[in-house]
C-alpha positions as CSV (number, residue, x, y, z in Angstrom):
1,X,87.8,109.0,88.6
2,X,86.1,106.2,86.2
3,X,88.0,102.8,86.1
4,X,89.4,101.6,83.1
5,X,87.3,98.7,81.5
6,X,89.0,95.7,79.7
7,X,87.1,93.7,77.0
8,X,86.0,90.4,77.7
9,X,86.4,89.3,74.2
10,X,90.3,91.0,74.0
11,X,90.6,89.1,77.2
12,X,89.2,85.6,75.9
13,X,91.7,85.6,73.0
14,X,94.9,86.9,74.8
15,X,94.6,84.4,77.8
16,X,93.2,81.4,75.4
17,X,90.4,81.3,78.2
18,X,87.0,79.9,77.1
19,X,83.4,83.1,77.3
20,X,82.0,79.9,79.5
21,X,84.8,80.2,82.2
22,X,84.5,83.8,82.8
23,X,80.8,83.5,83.2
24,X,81.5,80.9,85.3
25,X,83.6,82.7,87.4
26,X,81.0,85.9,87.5
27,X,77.9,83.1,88.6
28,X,80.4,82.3,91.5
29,X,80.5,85.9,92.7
30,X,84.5,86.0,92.1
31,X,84.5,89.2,88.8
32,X,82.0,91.8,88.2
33,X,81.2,91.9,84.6
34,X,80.1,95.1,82.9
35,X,77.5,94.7,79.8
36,X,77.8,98.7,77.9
37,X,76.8,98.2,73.7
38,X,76.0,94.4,74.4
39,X,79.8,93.8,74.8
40,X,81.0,92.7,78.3
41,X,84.0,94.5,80.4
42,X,85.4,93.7,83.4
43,X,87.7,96.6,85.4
44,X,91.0,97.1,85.1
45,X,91.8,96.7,89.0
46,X,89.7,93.1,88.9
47,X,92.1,91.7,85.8
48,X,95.0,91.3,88.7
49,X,92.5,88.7,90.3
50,X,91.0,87.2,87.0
51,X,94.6,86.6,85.5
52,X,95.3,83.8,89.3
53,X,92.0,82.3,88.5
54,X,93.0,81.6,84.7
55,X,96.2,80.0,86.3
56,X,94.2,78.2,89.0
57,X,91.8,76.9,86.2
58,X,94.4,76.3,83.3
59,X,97.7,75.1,84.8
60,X,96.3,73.2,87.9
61,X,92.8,72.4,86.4
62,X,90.8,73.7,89.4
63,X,87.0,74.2,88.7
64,X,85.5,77.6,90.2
65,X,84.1,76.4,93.0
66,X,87.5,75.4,94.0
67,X,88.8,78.7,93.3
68,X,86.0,80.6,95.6
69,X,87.3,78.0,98.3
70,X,90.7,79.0,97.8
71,X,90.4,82.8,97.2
72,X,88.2,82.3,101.0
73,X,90.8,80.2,102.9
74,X,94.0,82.9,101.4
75,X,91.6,85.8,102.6
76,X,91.4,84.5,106.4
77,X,95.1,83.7,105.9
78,X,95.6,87.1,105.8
79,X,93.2,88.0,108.6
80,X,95.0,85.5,110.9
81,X,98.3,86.9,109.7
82,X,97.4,90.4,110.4
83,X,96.1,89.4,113.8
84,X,99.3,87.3,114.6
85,X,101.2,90.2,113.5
86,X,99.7,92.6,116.5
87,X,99.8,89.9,119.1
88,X,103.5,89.8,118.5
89,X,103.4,93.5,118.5
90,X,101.4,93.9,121.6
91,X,104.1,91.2,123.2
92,X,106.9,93.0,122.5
93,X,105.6,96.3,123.7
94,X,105.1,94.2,127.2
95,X,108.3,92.6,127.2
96,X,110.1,95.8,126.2
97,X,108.4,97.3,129.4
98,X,109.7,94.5,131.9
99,X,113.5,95.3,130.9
């Protein structure tokens, strides 16, 4: 199945976001961008992403190195929540098999 593919320029003028901070953004590894006909696309399933760093850029004024630091420290959030998640799981199987 081929992903969709979004324009950049469509994307640009919707969001009121500046060509310079999505090539930004793509230099810090955080979107993929897609070059078919000289135009550039990103994928639909990567817009989800783009739209928090637009908010993390525009409303709060974060640069992208800021936002690669954050997207890194929410990712091992979730790795420690997972983890947390089976230890309690684990625990409870234990203590359900003292009773």
């Amino acid at each position: 199945m081929k992903n969709e593919l979004f324009a950049i320029t469509t994307y640009c003028t919707l969001h009121g976001v500046e060509q310079s901070f999505i090539n930004s953004l793509k230099d810090e590894g955080l979107i993929e961008i897609i070059i078919d006909n000289e135009d550039e696309f990103i994928e639909e399933e990567q817009l989800h992403d783009l739209e928090i760093y637009t908010r993390l850029h525009h409303e709060m004024g974060i640069n992208t190195e800021g936002i690669d630091a954050i997207r890194h420290l929410i990712h091992k959030l979730r790795e420690i929540q997972a983890e947390l998640n089976s230890l309690k799981n684990r625990l409870k199987f234990y203590e359900e098999g003292q009773e």
